[in-house]
C-alpha positions, -999 to +999 in steps of 0.1 A: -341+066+407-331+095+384-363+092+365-388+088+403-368+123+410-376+137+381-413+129+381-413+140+415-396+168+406-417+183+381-451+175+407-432+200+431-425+225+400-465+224+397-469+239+433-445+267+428-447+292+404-433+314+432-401+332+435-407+332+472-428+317+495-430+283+517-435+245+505-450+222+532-450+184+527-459+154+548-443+119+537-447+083+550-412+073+562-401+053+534-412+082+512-401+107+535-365+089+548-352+079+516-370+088+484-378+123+487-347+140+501-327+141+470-359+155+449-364+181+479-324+190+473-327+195+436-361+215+440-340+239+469-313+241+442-341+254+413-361+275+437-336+288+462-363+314+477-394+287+486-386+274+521-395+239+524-405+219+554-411+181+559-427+163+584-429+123+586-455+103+598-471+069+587-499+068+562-527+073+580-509+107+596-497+121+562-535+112+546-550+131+578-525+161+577-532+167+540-573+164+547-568+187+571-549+211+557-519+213+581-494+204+546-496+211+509-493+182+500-482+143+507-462+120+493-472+081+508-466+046+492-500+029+503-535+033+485-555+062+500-593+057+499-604+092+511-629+111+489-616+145+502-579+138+487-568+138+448-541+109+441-518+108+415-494+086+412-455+099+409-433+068+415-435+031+426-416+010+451-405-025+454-413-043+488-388-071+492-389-100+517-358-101+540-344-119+564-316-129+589-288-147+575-294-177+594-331-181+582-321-174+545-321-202+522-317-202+480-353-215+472-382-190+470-404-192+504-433-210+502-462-200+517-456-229+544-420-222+553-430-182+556-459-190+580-431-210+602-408-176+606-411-155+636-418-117+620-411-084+623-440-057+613-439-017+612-469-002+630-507-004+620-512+029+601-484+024+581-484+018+541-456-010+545-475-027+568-506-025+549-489-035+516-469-064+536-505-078+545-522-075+513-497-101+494-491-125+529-532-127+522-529-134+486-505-158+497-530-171+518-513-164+551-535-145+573-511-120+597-529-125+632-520-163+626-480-155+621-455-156+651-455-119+651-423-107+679-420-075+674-438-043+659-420-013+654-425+021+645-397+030+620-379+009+590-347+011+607-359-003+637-374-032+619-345-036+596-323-033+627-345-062+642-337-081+613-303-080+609-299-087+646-321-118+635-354-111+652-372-128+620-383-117+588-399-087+574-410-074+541-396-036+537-387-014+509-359-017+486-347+018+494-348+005+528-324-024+528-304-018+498-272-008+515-276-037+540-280-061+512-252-044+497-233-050+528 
């Protein structure tokens, strides 16, 4: 974590050579929620005179508000395919399958035995959502085929789902590390 912050940290020290002056920045919600507060902190605490703002939207949003110039710059865990936009790479993420106590078990889920689970998905748009896909389909399962109950437009609310056993979902690490903890 110390050494995502720091990377992040020194992309931010890129954009302000300023004493003064004003920082805006969209982030997906697992980015924005989680990840980049403490980074935002430590770059307040360095340059105390550049106001910052955030604003958090999915993927798609945070892709459109930099294209369009409403933010500085944004800060998204999915691929963006958008000529217009410059990506670099700052950190990475670990998505992690979880799921209600009751459907847990201590063998790896096979591709048969996850297409059997009722699921919980964030919203289209978002970079979770899009990643969750990608390796259900390189497991062979194809999404519109699962037993799909709920989608929902925040991480909390699907890990919230979850842990009120709803079904599984595959989230970030930063996401449900406390609840794992727990």
């Amino acid at each position: 974590v110390l050494a995502r912050a720091a990377e992040a940290e020194a992309v931010l020290a890129d954009l302000a050579g300023l004493k003064r002056g004003r920082l805006t920045i969209a982030a997906s919600q697992t980015v924005g929620n989680y990840w980049l507060p403490p980074i935002l902190a430590a770059y307040r605490t360095s340059h105390p005179g550049v106001a910052v703002s955030l604003a958090i939207g999915n993927t798609t949003t945070v892709s459109a508000m930099v294209r369009d110039g409403a933010v500085d710059v944004g800060f998204v865990e999915d691929v963006v395919d958008d000529p217009a936009l410059a990506v670099v790479p700052v950190a990475t993420d670990n998505l992690v399958l979880v799921v209600p106590p009751d459907l847990s078990s201590n063998r790896a889920p096979t591709a048969t035995a996850l297409s059997g689970l009722p699921w919980v998905f964030r919203e289209a748009g978002s970079g979770t959502r899009a990643i969750a896909e990608a390796a259900l389909r390189a497991l062979g399962l194809d999404v519109r085929q699962l037993d799909v109950v709920l989608e929902l437009p925040s991480n909390e609310a699907v890990r919230s789902a979850v842990e009120g056993g709803a079904g599984a979902a595959v989230l970030s690490s930063l996401v449900v590390a406390r609840a794992l903890q727990a």
